[in-house]
N, C-alpha and C positions, 0 to 999 in steps of 0.2 A: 822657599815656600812658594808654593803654585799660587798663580792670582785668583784671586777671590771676587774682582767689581772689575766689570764691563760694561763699553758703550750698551750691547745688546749679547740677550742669551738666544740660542736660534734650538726647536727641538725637531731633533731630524733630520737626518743627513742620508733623506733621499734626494729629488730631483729638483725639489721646492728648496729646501737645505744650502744645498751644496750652491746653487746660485746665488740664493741669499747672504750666506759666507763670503762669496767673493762680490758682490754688490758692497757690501757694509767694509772689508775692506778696501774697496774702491774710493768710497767717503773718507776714508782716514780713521775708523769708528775699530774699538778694540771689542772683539767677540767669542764667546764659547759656543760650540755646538756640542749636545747633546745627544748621543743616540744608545738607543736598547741594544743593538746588533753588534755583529766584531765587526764588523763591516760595512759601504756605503750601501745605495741601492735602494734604499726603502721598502715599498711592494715586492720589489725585483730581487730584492736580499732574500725575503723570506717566502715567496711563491715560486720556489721550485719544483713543483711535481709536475712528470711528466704531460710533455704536452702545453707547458706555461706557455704564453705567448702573447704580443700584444695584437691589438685590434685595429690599430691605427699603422698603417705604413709607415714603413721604416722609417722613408728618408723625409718624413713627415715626424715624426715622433722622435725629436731632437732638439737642441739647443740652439736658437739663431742668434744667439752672442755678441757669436766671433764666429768670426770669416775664417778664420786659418780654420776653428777646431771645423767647422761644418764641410771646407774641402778636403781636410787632412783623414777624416772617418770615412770611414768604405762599411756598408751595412751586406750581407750578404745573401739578405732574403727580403720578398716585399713584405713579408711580414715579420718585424724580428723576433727571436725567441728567447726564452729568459735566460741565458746561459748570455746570449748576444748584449742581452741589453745590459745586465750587468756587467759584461768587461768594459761596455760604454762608460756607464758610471765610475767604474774604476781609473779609466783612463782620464776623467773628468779632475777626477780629485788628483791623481799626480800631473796631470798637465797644469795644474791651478797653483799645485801644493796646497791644496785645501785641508790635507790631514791634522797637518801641524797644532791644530786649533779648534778639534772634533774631539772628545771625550767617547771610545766605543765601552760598548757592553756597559751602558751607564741610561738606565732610566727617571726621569724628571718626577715624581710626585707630587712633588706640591710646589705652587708658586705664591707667591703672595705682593700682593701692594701696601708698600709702606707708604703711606702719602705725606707723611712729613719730609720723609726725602724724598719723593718721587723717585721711589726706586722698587723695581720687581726683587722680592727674595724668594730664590731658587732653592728648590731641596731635592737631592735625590737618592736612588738606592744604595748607593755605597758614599753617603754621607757627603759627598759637598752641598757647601753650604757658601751660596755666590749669591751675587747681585747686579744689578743691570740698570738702565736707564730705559731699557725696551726689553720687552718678552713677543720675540716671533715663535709663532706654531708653524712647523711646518710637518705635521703626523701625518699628512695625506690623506683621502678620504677611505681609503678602501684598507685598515690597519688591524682593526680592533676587530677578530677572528672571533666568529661566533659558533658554538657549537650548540646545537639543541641540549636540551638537560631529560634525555632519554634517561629511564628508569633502569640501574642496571648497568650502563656503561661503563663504569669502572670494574664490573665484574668480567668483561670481556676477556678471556684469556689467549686473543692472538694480537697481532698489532693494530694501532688504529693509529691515523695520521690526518692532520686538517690541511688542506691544500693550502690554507695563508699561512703553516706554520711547517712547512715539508722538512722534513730531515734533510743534512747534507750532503750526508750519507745515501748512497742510491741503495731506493728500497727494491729488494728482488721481488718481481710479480709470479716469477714462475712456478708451474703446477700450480698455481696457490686460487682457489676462490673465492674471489674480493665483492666487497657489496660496496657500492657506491651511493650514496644518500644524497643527493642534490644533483640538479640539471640546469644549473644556471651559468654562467659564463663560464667557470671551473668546472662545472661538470662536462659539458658541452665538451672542452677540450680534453680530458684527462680518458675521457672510458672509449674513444676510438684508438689509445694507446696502448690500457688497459687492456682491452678486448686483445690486440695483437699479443699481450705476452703473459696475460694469465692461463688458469686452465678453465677457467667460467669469471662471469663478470654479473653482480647480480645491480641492476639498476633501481632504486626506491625516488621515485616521484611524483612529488605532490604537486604539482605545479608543470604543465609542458611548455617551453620557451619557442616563441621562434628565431630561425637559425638561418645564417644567410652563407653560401661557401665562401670562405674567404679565395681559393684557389691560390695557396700560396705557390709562389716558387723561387728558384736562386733568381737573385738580382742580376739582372745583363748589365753586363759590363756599359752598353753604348747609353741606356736610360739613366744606371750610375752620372755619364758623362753629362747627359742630358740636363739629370738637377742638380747637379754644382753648377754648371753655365746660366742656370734659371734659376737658383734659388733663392736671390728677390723678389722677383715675381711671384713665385709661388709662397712665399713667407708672406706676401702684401695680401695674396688673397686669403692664405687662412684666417688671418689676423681681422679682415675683414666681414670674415664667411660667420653663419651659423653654430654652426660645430666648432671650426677651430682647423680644419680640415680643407683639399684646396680639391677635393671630387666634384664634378660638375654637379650643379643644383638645376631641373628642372624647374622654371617659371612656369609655366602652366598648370591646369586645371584635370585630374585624374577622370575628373564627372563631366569635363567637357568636350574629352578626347574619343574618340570612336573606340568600339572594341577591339578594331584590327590598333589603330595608334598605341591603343593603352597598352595591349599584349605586345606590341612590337617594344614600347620601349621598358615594360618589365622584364624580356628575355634578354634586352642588350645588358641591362645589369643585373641581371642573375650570371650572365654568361661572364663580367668581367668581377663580378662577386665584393664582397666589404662591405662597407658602410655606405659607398655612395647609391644602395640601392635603394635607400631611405631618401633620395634626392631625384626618386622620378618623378615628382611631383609636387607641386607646393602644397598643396592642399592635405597631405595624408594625416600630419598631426593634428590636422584642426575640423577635420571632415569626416565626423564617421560613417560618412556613404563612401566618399571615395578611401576611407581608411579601409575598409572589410573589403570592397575592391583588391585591394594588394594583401590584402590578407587571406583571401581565397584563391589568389595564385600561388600563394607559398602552401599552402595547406593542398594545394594540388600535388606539387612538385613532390612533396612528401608523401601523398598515396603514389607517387608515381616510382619513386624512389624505395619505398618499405614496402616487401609484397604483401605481407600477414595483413590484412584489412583492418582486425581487430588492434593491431600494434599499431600502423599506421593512424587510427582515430587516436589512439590513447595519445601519441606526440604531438597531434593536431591542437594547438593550442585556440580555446573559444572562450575562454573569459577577458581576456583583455586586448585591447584595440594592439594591432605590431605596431613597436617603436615607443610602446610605453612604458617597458619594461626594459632592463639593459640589450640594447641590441647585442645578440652573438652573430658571432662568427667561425664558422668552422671548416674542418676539414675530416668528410664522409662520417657526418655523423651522423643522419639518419640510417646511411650504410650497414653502418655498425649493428644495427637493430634487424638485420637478415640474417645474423649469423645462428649459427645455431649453439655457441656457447656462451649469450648475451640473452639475459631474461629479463623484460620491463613490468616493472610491480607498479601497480596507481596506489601509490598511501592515502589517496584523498578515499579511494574505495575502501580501500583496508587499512586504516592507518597503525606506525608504530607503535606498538604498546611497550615493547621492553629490548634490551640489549640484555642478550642473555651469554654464561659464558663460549656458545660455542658459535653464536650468529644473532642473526635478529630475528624476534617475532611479531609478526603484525596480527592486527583481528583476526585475520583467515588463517594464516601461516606460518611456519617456521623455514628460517632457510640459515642452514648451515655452511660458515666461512671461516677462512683462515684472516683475511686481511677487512677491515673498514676502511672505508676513505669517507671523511668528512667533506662535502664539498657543498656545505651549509651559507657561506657566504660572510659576510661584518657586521656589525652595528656600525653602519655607514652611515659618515660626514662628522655628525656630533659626537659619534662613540669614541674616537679617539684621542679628542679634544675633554670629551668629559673623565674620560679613565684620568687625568690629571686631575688635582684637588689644586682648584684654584681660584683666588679669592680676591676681590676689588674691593672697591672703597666701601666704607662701613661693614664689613665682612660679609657682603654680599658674595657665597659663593656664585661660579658660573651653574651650575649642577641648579641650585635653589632656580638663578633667574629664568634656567630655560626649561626647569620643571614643564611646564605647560607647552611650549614650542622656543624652537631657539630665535634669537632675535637680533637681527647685526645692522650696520649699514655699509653694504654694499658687501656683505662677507665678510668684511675684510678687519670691520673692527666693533663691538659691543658696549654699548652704554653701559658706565658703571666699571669701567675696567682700562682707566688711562696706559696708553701707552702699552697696548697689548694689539698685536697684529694678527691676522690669522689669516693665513695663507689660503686660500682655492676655499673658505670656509662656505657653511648655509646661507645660501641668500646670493651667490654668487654662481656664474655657470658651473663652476668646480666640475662633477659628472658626465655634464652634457655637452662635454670638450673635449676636445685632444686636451691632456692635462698640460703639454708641454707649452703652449699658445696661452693656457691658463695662467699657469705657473708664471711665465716671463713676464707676464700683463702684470699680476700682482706683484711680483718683486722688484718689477721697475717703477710702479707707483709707488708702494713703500720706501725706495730708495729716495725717490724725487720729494715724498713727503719730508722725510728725515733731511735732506737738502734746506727745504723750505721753512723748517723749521730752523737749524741753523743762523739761517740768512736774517733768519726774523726778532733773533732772539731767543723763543720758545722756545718751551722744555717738556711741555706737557701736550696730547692733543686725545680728544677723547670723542667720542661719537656722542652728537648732541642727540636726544631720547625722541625729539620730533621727529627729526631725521629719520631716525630711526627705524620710529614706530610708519611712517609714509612709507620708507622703501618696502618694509613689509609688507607692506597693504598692497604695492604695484606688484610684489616678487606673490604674491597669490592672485592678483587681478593676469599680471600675465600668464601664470600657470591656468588660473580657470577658462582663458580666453582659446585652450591645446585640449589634447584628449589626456595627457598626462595622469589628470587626479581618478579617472576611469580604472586604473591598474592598479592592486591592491600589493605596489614595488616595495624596494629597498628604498628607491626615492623618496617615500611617504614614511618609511620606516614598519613598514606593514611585517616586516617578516622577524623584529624582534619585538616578545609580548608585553605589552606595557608601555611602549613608548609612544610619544604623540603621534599622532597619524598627520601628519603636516610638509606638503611640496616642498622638499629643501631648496631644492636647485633656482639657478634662475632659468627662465626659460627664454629669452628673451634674443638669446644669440650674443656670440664674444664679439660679434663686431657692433651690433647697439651697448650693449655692455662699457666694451674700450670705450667710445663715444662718451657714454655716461659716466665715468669715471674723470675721463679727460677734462669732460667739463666743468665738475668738481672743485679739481686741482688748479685749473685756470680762474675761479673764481673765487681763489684763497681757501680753497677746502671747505666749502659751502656746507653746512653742516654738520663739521666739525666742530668742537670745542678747543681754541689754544691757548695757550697761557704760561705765562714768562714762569 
């Protein structure tokens, strides 16, 4: 008979998972992990369409553990791509033997708190029925694959595919004319791919993003050499930094710098491309003089780039401050839009009215295609955690409590739900992080929890509702304090209808963040509730 009661049940066996797996056997602690997929990887499992990649530098966007696995890994690009980063993952789990202890192609439905025994009961689609002393989430934030509910869509008679859910199977583009419905990080990356291997590429956006070139290329061998010999240092500053990320951060002021200064150092980080170009200046998130400053260089760079004047304004994004919305990254994707078999539609002009069987029709138009790509985006942060039916004390589902906005302290845990951890959750940087710097923070404070409890006797520990309700109150004091709430994002939940419009993230930065947490923990879990 397979065991049925564990120290803890862990769901997901991406990057948050798989650590957390071998954390909890570190303790001594017996555990099941849970995953949807036949496979680890998370995000990286199911975001295969052409063009995937991440956004954060490779040898940045890794595990700093262990020392062996971070010298032993050779990344081959500064930016890795999702083919890459899943053999990482994979290598993760047989270096660990993490498998042994992972249940695949098995989704979690419902959890529930028995409180007379202080114990999580686990249910899921192929019927086990388990129990726990702990329920960790580890779903990630970017899971739960949203598709618009276009009129018609299931009438479509070619293929249609959503970038967070790609076949594994390599879709053929050729002769074939694809419409693309979204321009946001997946889109961004997917139709400069696109473009090279279909026979038309039809582009539908509502919304234009700004794009920064990543300028990937293969990793030299000697910089390889470089961050294994540094990679304390550079793990000390991300850990530190903002982001999560170890890019130079300009200290100065964008509105105090001349306009030869300001331009000199917007071109040095256009020229070395990524994220750190959101780091020329301290002031861009919180200053919307000096934000539209750097917002009107990039909006140059792209008349400069797109010859059609008229296409060039349509990509010119003017409703929201840069940097409030997911920063992209790319490679020649304004390019992409001189070609002559790439057509950009504004849906905000003409918006979709119906998915008919041979393409899509908007107010103005019909346009006739072989293939869809969805490249819609999640019901990010809370969607993934809510797709679970899960239930705390007095059957207080989660779903009921966060009706109105979701509510935790520190992310990481919610009132009303003992003994439930939630990985990278609301309230927590989760997003506005390298996940990886995220991810370690949380499952080594969860670990040192679970420690402390131990030590103390304790069995239970639950997020005291003050607590609670304060951190909320600073996790929107510091969001109002940025241009952040200005963006009408995924952040806010803006782009799925219905849901509360409320800054999930922390804005605060993962090195005030660590700090805050740290402090916590040192103070017997200030804010917590424990109890033998």
């Amino acid at each position: 008979m397979p065991a049925t009661s564990f120290d803890a049940v862990v769901i997901g066996a991406g990057f948050a998972g798989l650590y957390m797996l071998h954390r909890l056997r570190g303790l001594g602690l017996t555990a099941r992990l849970f995953e949807t997929g036949e496979g680890v990887g998370g995000t990286w499992y199911w975001n295969r369409y052409p063009g995937a990649r991440c956004d954060v530098e490779s040898v940045e966007y890794s595990y700093s553990f262990s020392e062996e696995l971070q010298q032993a890994w050779d990344w081959r690009e500064r930016y890795p791509a999702q083919p890459d980063i899943l053999r990482y993952a994979e290598h993760v789990a047989d270096r660990f033997d993490l498998r042994r202890d992972i249940r695949f192609r098995t989704r979690v439905t419902r959890a529930a708190h028995d409180g007379a025994a202080a114990r999580w009961r686990v249910e899921t689609d192929r019927g086990d029925r388990v129990s726990a002393r702990f329920l960790i989430t580890a779903v990630g934030c970017l899971s739960e694959a949203r598709v618009p509910g276009f009129p018609g869509a299931g009438s479509f008679a070619g293929e249609s595919h959503h970038t967070g859910r790609w076949p594994h199977e390599e879709v053929d583009f050729t002769g074939k004319r694809v419409a693309v419905i979204g321009t946001g990080s997946s889109g961004i990356q997917i139709i400069p791919v696109l473009a090279r291997r279909a026979a038309h590429v039809t582009v539908f956006q509502r919304t234009p993003n700004f794009t920064i070139p990543a300028w990937n290329r293969p990793m030299p061998p000697e910089h390889a050499r470089w961050v294994k010999d540094n990679y304390a240092d550079i793990r000390r500053t991300m850990r530190g930094s903002l982001f999560g990320i170890a890019a130079e951060f300009n200290p100065g002021s964008a509105l105090e710098a001349s306009e030869q200064e300001r331009r000199a150092e917007l071109e040095t980080r256009w020229a070395h491309g990524g994220p750190g170009f959101l780091g020329a200046f301290s002031d861009i998130a919180v200053d919307a003089r000096a934000n539209e400053m750097v917002a009107d260089f990039v909006r140059e760079k792209i008349r400069k780039t797109v010859e059609d004047p008229r296409v060039a304004e349509m990509l010119s994004p003017r409703d929201h401050p840069i940097g409030t919305k997911r920063p992209c990254f790319d490679t020649d994707y304004y390019a992409t839009f001189n070609r002559p078999d790439v057509t950009l539609v504004d849906v905000r002009e003409a918006p979709i009215e119906e998915i008919t069987p041979t393409g899509v029709r908007t107010s103005a138009a019909s346009y006739e295609v072989d293939t869809i790509v969805y490249a819609t985006g999640y019901d990010a942060i809370t969607g993934p955690l809510l797709a679970i039916d899960i239930t705390g004390t007095g059957g207080t589902t989660l779903r009921a409590k966060w009706a109105a906005s979701p509510h935790t302290y520190l992310g990481l845990m919610t009132a009303g739900f003992p003994n439930l951890f939630t990985i990278t959750g609301p309230g927590s940087p989760c997003v506005l992080s390298n996940m990886f710097v995220s991810i370690e923070q949380h499952v080594d404070w969860i670990a040192g929890c679970l420690s402390h409890l131990a030590e103390t006797g304790a069995t239970v520990i639950e997020a005291g509702r003050d607590a609670e309700d304060a951190w909320m109150r600073h996790v929107g004091e510091v969001a109002g304090q940025t241009l952040y709430p200005l963006a009408d994002s995924w952040y806010l939940g803006a782009n799925v209808p219905g849901k509360p419009r409320v800054f999930m993230p922390y804005a605060g930065g993962v090195g005030a963040y660590r700090d805050i947490c740290d402090e916590i923990a040192a103070k017997g879990y200030e804010g917590f509730v424990l109890s033998a």
